[in-house]
NUDRENBA-363021 format. One line per field, with one value per atom (N, C-alpha, C): x, z, y; residue number from 1; atom name; residue in one letter. Coordinates in nm, 3 decimals, always signed. Each point is the difference from the previous one (the first is absolute). Example, Ala and Ser with C-alpha at 12.3 -4.5 7.8 and 13.67 -1.06 7.14 Angstrom:
// NUDRENBA-363021
px: (+1.319,-0.089,+0.090,-0.035,+0.082,-0.077)
pz: (+0.780,+0.000,+0.000,-0.072,+0.006,+0.073)
py: (-0.569,+0.119,+0.120,+0.105,+0.119,+0.109)
tiba: (1,1,1,2,2,2)
torti: (N,CA,C,N,CA,C)
lumdren: (A,A,A,S,S,S)
This chain:
// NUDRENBA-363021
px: (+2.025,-0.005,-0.030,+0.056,-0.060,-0.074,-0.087,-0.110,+0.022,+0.113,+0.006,-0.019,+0.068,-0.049,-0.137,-0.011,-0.153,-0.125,+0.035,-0.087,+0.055,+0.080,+0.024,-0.089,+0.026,-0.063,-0.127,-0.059,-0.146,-0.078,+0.092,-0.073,+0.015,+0.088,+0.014,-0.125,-0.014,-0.145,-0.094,-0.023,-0.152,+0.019,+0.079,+0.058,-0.071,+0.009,-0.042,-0.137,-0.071,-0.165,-0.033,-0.113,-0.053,-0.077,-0.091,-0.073,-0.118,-0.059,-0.073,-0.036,+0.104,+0.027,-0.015,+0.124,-0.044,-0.141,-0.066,-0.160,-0.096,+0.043,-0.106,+0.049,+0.132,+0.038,-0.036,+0.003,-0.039,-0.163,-0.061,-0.141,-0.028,+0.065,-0.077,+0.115,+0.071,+0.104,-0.115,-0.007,-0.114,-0.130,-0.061,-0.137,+0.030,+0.100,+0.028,+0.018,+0.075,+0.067,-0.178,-0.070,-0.124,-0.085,-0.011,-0.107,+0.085,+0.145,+0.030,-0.028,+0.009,-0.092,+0.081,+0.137,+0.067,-0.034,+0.013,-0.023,-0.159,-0.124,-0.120,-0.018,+0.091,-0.054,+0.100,+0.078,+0.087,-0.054,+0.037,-0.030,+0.057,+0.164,+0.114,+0.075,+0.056,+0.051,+0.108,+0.153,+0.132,+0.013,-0.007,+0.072,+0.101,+0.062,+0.119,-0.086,+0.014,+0.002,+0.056,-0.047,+0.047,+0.048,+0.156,+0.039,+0.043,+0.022,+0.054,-0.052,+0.097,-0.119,-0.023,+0.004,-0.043,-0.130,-0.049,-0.133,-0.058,-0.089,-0.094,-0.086,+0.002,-0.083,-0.092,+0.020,-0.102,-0.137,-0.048,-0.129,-0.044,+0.107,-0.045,+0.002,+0.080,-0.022,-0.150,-0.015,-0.142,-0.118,+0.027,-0.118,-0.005,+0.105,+0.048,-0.111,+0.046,-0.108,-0.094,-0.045,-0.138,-0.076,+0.100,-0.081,-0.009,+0.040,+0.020,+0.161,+0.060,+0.121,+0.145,+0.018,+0.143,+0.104,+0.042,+0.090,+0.126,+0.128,+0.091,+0.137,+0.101,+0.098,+0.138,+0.119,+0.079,+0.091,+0.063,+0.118,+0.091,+0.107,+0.141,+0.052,+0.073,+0.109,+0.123,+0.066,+0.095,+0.132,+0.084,+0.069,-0.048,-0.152,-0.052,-0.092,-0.153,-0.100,-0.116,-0.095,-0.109,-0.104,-0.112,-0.128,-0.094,-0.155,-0.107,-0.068,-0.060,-0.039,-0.133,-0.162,-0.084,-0.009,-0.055,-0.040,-0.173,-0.080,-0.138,-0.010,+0.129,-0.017,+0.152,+0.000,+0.110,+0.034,-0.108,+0.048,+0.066,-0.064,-0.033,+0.176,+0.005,+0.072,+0.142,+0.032,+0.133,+0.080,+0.112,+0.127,+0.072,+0.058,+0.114,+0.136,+0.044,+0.171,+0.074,+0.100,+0.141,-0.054,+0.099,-0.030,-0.187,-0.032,-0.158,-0.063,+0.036,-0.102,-0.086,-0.175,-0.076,+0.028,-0.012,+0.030,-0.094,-0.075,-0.108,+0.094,-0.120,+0.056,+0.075,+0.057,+0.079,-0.109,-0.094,-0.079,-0.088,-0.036,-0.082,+0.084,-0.099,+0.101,-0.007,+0.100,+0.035,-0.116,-0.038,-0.050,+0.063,+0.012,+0.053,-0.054,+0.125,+0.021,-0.112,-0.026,-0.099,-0.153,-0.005,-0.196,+0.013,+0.117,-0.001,-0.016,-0.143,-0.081,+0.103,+0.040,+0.038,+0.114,+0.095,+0.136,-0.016,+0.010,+0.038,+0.145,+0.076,+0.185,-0.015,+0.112,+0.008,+0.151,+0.031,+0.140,+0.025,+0.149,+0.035,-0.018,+0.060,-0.037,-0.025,-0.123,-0.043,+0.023,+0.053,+0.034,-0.152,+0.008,-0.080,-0.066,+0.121,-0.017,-0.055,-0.017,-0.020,+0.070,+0.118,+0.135,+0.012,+0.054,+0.002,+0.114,+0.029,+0.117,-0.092,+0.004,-0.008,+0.077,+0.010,+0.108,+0.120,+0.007,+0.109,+0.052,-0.129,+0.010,-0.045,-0.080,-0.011,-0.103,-0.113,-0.073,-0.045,-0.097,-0.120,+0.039,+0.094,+0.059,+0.003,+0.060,-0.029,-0.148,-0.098,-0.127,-0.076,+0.017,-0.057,+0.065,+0.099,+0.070,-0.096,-0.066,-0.050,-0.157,-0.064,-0.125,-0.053,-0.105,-0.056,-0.025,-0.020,-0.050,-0.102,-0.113,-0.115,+0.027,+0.109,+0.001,-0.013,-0.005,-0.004,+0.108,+0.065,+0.071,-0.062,+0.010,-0.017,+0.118,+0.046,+0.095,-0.116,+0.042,-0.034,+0.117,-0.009,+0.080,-0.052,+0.074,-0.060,+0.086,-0.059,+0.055,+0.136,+0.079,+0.162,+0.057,-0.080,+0.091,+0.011,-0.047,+0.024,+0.064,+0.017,+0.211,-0.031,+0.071,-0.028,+0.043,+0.188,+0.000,+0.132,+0.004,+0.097,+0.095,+0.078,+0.109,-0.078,+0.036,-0.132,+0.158,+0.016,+0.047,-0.109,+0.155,-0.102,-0.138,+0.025,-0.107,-0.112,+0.003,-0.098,-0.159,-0.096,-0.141,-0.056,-0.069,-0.104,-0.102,-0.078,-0.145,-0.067,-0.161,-0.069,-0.071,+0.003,-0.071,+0.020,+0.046,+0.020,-0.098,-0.072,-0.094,+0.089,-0.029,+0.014,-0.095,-0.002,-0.084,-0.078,+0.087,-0.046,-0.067)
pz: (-0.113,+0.089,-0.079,+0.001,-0.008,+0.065,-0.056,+0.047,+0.133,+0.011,+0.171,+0.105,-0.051,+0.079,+0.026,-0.128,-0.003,+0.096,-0.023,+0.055,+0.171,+0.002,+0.230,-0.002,-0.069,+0.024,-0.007,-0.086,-0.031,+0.138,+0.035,+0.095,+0.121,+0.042,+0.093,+0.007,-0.135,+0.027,+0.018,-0.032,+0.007,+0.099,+0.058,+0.153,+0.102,-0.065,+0.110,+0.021,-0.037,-0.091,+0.151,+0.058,+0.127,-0.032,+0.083,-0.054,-0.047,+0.101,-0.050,-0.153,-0.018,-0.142,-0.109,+0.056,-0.132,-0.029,+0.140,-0.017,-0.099,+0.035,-0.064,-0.143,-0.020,-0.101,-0.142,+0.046,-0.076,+0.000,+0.089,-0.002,-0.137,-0.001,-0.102,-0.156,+0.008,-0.077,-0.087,+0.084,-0.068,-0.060,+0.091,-0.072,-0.150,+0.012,-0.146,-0.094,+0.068,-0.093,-0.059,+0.138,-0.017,-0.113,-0.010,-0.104,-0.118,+0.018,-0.163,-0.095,-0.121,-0.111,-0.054,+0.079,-0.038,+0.082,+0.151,+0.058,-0.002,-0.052,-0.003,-0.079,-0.104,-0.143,-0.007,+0.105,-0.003,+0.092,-0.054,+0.025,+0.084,-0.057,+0.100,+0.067,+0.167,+0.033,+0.042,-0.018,+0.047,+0.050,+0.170,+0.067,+0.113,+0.028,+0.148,+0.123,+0.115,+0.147,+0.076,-0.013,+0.110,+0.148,+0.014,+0.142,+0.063,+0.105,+0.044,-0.041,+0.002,-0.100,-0.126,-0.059,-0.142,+0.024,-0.126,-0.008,-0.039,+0.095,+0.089,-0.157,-0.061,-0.053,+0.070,+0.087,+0.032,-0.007,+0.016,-0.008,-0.154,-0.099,-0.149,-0.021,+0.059,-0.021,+0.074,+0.093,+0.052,-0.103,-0.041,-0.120,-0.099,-0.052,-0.092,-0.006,+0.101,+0.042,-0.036,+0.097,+0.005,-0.109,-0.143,-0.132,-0.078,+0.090,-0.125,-0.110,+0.037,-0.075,+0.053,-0.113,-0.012,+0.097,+0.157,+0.053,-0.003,-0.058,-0.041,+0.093,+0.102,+0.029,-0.034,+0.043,-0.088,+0.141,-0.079,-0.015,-0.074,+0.153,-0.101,-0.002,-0.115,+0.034,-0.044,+0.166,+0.024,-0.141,-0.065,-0.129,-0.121,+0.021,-0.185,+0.003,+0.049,-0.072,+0.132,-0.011,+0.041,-0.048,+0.032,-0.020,+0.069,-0.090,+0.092,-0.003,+0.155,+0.035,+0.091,-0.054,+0.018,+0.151,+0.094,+0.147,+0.039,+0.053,+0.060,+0.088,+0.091,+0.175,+0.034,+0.083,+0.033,+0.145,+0.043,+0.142,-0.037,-0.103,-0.054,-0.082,-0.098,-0.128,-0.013,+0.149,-0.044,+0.112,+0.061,+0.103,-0.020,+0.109,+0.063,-0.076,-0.120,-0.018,-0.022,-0.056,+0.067,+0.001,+0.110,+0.050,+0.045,+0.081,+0.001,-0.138,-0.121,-0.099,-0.001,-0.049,-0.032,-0.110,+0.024,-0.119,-0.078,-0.112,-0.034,+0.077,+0.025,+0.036,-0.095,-0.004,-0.088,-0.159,+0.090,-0.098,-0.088,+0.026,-0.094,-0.123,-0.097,-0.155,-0.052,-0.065,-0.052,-0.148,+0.005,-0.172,-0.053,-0.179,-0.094,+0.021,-0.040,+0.009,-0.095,-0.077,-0.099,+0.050,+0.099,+0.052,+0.087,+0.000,+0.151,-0.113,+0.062,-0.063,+0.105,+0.131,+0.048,+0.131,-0.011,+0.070,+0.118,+0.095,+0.116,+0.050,-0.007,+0.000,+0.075,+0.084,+0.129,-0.015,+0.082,-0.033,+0.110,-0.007,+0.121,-0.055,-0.105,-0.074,-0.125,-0.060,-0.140,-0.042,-0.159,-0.077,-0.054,-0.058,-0.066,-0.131,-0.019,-0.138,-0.025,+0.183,+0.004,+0.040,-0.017,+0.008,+0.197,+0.049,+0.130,+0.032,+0.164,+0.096,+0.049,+0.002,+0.093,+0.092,+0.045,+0.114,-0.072,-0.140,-0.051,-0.071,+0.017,-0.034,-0.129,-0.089,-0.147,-0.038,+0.142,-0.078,-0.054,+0.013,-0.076,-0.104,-0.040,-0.109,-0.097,+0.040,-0.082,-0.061,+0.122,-0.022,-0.070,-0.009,-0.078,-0.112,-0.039,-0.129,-0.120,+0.119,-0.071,-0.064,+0.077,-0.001,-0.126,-0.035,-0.121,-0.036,-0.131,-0.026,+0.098,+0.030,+0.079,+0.112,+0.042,+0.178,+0.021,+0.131,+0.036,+0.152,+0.003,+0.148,+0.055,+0.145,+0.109,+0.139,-0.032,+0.120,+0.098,+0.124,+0.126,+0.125,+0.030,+0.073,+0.032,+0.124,+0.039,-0.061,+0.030,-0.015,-0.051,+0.161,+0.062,-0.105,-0.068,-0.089,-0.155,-0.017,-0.156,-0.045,-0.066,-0.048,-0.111,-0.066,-0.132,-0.118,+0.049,-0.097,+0.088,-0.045,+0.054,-0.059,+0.034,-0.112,-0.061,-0.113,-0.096,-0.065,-0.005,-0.091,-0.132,-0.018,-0.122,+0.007,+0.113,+0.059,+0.010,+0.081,+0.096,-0.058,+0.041,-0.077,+0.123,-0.072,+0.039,+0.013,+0.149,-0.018,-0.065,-0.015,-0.141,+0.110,+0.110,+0.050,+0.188,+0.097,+0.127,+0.068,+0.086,+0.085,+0.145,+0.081,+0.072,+0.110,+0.113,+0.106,-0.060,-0.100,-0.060,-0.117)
py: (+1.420,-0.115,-0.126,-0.119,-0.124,-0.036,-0.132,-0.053,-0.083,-0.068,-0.013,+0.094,+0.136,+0.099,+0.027,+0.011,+0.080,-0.077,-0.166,-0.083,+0.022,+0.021,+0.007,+0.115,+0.145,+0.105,-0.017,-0.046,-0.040,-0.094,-0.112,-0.072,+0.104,+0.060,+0.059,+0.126,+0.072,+0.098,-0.103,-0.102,-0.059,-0.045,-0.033,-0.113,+0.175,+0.099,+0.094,+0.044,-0.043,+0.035,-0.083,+0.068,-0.052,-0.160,-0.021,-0.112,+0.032,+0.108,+0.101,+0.051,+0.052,+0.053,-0.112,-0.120,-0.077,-0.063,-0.017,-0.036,+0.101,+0.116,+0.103,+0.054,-0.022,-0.001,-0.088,-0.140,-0.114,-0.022,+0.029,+0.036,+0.082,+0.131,+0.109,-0.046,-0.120,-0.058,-0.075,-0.093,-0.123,+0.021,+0.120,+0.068,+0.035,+0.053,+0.053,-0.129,-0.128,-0.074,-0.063,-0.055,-0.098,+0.080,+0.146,+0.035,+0.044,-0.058,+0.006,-0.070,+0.034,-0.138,-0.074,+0.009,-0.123,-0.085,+0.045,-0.106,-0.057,+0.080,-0.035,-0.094,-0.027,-0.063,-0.137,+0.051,-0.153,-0.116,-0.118,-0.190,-0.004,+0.016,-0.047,+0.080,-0.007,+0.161,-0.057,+0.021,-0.020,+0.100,-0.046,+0.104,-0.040,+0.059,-0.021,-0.011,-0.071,+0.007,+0.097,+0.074,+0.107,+0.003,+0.026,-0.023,+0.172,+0.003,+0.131,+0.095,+0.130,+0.120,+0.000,-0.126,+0.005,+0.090,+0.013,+0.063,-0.155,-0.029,-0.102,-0.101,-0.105,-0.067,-0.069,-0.030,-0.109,+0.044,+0.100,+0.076,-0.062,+0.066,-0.037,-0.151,-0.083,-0.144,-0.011,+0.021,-0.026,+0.001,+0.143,+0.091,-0.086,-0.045,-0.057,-0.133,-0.070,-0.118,+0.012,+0.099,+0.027,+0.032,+0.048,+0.049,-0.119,-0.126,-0.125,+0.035,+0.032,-0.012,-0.063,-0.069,-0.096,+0.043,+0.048,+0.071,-0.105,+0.063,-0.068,+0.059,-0.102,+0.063,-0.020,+0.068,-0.016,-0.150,-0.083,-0.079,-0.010,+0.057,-0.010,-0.103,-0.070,-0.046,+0.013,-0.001,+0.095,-0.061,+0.121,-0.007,-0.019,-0.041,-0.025,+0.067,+0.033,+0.090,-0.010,+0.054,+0.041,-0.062,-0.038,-0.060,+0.059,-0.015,+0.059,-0.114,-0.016,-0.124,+0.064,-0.065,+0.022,-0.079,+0.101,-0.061,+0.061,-0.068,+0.014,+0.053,-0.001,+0.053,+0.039,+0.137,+0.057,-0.120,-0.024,-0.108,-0.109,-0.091,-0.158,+0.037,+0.050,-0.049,+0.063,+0.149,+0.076,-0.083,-0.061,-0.012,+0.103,+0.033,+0.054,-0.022,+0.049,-0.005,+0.095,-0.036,+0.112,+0.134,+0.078,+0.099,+0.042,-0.073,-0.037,+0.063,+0.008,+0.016,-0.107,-0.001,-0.099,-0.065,-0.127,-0.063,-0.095,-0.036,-0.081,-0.157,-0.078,-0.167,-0.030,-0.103,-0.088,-0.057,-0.049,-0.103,+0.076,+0.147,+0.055,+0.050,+0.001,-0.007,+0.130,+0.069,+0.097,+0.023,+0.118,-0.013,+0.111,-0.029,+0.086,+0.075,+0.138,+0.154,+0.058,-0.083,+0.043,+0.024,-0.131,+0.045,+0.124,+0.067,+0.107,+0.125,+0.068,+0.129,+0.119,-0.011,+0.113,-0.057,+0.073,-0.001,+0.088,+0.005,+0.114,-0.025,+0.085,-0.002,+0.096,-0.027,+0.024,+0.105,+0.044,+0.068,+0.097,+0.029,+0.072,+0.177,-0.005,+0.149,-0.021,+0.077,+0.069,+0.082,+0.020,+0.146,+0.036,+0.102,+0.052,-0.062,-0.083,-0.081,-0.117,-0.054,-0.146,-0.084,+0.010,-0.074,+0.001,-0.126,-0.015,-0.066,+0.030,-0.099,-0.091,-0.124,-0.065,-0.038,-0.115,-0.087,-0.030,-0.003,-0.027,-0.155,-0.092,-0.148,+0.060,+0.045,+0.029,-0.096,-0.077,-0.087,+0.063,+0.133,+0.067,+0.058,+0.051,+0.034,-0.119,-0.139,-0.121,-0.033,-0.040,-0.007,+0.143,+0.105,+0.053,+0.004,-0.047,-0.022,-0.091,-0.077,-0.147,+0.025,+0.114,+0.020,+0.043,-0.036,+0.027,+0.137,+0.052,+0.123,+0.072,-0.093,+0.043,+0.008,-0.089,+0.082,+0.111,+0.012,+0.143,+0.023,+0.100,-0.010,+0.147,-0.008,+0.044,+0.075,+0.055,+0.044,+0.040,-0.017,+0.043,+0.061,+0.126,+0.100,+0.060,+0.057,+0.107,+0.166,+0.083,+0.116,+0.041,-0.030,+0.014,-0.111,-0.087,-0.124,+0.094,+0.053,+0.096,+0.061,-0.001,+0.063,+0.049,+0.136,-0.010,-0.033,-0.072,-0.131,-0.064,-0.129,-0.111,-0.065,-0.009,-0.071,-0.162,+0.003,-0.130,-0.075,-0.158,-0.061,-0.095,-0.020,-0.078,-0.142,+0.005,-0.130,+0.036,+0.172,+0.076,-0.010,-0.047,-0.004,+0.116,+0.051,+0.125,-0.035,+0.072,-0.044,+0.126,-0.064,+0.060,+0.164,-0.029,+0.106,-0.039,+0.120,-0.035,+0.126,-0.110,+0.072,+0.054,+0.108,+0.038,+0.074,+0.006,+0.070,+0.119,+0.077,+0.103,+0.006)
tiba: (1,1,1,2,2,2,3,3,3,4,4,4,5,5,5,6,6,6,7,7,7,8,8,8,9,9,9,10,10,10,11,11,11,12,12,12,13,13,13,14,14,14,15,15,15,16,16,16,17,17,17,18,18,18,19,19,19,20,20,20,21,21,21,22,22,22,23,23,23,24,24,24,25,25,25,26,26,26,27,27,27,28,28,28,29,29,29,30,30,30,31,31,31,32,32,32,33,33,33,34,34,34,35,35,35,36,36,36,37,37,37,38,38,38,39,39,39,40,40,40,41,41,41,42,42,42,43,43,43,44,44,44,45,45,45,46,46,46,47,47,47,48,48,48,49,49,49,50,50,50,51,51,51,52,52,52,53,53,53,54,54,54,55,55,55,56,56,56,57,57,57,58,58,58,59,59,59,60,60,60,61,61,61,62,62,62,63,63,63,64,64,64,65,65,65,66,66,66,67,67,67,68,68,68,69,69,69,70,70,70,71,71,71,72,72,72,73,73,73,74,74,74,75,75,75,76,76,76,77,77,77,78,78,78,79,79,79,80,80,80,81,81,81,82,82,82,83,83,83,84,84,84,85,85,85,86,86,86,87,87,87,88,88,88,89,89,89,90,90,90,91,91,91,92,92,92,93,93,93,94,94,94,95,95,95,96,96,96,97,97,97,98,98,98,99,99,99,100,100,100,101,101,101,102,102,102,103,103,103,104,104,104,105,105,105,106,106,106,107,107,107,108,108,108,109,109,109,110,110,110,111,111,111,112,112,112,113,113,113,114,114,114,115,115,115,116,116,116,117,117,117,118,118,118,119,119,119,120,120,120,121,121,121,122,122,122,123,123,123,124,124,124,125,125,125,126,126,126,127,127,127,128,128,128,129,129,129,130,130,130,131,131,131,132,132,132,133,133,133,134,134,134,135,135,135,136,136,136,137,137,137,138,138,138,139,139,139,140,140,140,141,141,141,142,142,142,143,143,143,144,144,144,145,145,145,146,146,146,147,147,147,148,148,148,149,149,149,150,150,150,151,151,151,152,152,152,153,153,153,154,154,154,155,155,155,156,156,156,157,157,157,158,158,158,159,159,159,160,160,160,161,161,161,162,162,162,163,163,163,164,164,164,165,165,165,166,166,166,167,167,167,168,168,168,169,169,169,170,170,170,171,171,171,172,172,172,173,173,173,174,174,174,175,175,175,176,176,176,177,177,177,178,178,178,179,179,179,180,180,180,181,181,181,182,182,182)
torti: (N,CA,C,N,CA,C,N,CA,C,N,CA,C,N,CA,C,N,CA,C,N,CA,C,N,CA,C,N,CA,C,N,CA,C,N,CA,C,N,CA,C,N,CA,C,N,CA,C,N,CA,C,N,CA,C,N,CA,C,N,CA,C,N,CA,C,N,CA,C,N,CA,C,N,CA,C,N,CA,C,N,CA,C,N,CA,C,N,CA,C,N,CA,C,N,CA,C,N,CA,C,N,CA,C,N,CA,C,N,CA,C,N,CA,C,N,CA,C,N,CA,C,N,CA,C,N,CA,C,N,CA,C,N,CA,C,N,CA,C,N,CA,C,N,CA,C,N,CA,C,N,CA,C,N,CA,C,N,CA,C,N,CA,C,N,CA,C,N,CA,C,N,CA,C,N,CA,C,N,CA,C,N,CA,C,N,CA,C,N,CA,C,N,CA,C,N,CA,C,N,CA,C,N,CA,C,N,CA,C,N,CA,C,N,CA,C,N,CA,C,N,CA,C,N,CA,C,N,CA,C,N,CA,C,N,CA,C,N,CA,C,N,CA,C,N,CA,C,N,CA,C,N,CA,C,N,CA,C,N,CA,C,N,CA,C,N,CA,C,N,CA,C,N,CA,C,N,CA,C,N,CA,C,N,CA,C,N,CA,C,N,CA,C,N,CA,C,N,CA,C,N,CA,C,N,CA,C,N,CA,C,N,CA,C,N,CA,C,N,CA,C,N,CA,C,N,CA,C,N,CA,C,N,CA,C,N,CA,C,N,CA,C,N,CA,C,N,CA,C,N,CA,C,N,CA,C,N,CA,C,N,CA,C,N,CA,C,N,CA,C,N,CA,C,N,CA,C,N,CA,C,N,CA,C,N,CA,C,N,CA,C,N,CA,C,N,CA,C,N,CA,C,N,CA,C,N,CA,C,N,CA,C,N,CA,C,N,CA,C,N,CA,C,N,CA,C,N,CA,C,N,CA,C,N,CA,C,N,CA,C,N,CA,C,N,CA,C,N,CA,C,N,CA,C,N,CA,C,N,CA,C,N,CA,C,N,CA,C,N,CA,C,N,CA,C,N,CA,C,N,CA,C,N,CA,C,N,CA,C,N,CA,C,N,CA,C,N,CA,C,N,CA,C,N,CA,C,N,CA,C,N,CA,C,N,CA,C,N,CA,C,N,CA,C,N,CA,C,N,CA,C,N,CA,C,N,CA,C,N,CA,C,N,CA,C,N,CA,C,N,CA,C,N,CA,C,N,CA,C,N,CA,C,N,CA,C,N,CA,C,N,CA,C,N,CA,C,N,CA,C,N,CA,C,N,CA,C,N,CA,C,N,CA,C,N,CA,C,N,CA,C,N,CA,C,N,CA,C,N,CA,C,N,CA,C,N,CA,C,N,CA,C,N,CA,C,N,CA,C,N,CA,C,N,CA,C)
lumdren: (X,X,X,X,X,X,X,X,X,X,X,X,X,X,X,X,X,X,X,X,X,X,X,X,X,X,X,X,X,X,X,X,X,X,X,X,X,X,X,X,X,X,X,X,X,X,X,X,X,X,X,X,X,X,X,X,X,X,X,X,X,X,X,X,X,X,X,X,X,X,X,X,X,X,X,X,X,X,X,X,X,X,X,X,X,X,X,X,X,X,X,X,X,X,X,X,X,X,X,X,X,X,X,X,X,X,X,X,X,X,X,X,X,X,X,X,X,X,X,X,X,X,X,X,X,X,X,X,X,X,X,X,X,X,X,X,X,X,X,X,X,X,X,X,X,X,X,X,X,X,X,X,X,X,X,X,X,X,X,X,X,X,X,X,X,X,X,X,X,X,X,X,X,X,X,X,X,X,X,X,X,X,X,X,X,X,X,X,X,X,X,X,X,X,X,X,X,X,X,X,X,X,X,X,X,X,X,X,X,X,X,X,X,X,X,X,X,X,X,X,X,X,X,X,X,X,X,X,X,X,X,X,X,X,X,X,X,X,X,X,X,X,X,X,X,X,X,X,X,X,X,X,X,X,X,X,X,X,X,X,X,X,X,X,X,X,X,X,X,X,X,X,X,X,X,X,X,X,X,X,X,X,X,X,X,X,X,X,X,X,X,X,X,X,X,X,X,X,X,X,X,X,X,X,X,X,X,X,X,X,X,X,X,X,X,X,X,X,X,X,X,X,X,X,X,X,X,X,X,X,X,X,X,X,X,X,X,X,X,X,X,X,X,X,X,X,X,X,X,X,X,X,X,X,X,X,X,X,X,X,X,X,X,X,X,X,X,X,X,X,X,X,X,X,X,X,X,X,X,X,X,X,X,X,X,X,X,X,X,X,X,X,X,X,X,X,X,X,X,X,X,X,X,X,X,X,X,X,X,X,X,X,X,X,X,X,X,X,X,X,X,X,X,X,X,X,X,X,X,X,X,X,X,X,X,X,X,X,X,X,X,X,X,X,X,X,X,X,X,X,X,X,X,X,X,X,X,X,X,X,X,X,X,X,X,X,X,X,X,X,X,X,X,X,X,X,X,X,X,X,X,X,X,X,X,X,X,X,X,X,X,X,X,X,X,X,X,X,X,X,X,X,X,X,X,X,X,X,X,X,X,X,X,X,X,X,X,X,X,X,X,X,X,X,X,X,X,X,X,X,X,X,X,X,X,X,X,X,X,X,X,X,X,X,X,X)
């Protein structure tokens, strides 16, 4: 199968995951992620807004806050690249754009890929290897292109998203380690 495929099939299992499920799922998701020592030891945290059955951030942006650390989100812009753009408040600093994803405001400023200690990448399916589908725009594959030695990345999935390998091109960036329910 190609990756257009793979991505309908993919949204379509997670499009089936109750609400239920994805609550309690991302619950025993995040426990794991919050007492990891990547995320313990990191300043700055780039992560996605979670819509639909993603497996849920906003909990970790909260935590995030709450530990005193840099929470950074992503802005695209649309045909050239991705940015992580530090916000204070999920109410105050994200709008509403395309396809209701959150989006940081206009006026808050992007910072280099370099101050970001830890990535959370989001994706429709994970291999075994790391390697992921997303939506198919290729920002995160760009932006982790850019990232320094010391970054660190983060997949977040659930279970039903795990594959044990995916078709990879030459662009494809891998994350360093993907948490799951299990």
């Amino acid at each position: 199968m190609n990756k257009k495929e793979l991505r309908k099939i993919a949204k379509e299992r997670r499009d089936q995951l109750t609400r239920e499920q994805v609550v309690e799922y991302t619950e025993a998701i995040l426990k794991k992620l919050l007492n990891h020592p990547w995320y313990l030891g990191c300043n700055t945290l780039f992560t996605y807004v979670s819509i639909g059955n993603e497996v849920g951030t906003h909990a970790l942006i909260e935590s995030a806050f709450s530990a005193g650390k840099r929470v950074c989100v992503p802005r695209v812009n649309p045909g050239e690249d991705m940015v992580a753009v530090p916000i204070r408040s999920i109410a105050v600093d994200l709008k509403m754009g395309f396809y209701n994803i959150p989006k940081p405001r206009k006026e808050l400023q992007p910072v280099s890929e370099k101050l970001v200690d830890l990535v959370i990448v989001p994706g429709l399916l994970f291999d075994r290897d790391g390697y992921r589908i997303g939506y198919g725009g290729g920002y995160y594959d760009k932006y982790l292109q850019r990232l320094p030695a010391s970054g660190r990345t983060i997949g977040l999935a659930f279970r039903t998203q795990i594959v044990d390998l995916l078709p990879r091109e030459a662009y494809d960036q891998k994350v360093m380690h993907v948490i799951t329910e299990d």
